[in-house]
C-alpha angles and dihedrals in degrees: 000000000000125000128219141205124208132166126217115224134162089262087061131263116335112201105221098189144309117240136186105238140046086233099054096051104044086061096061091045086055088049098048091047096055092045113119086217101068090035083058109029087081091210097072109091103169163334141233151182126217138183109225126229131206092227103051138318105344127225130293108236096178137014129193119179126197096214 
């Protein structure tokens, strides 16, 4: 099972990166979420962590908007 980050802007969904375990990238979703850039960009409206899935698009696990 493999976990992904992506972040919502007004351009679409960016993938940020795709990590191994649950830990790992929670800690990068804290972090993004605490960043001053994307608090200040103003196009960025969100991020998210999912849990991907062989068969589609996998399951959001956590969600942190900027608005």
């Amino acid at each position: 099972m493999t976990f992904s980050i992506r972040t919502h802007d007004s351009w679409g969904v960016v993938p940020v990166g795709d990590f191994q375990s649950l830990e790992e990238a929670r800690q990068v979703f804290t972090a993004l979420c605490q960043d001053p850039w994307y608090k200040a960009d103003g196009t960025v409206r969100g991020v998210e962590l999912v849990v991907n899935s062989e068969a589609g698009e996998g399951q959001r696990l956590d969600w942190f908007s900027f608005r």
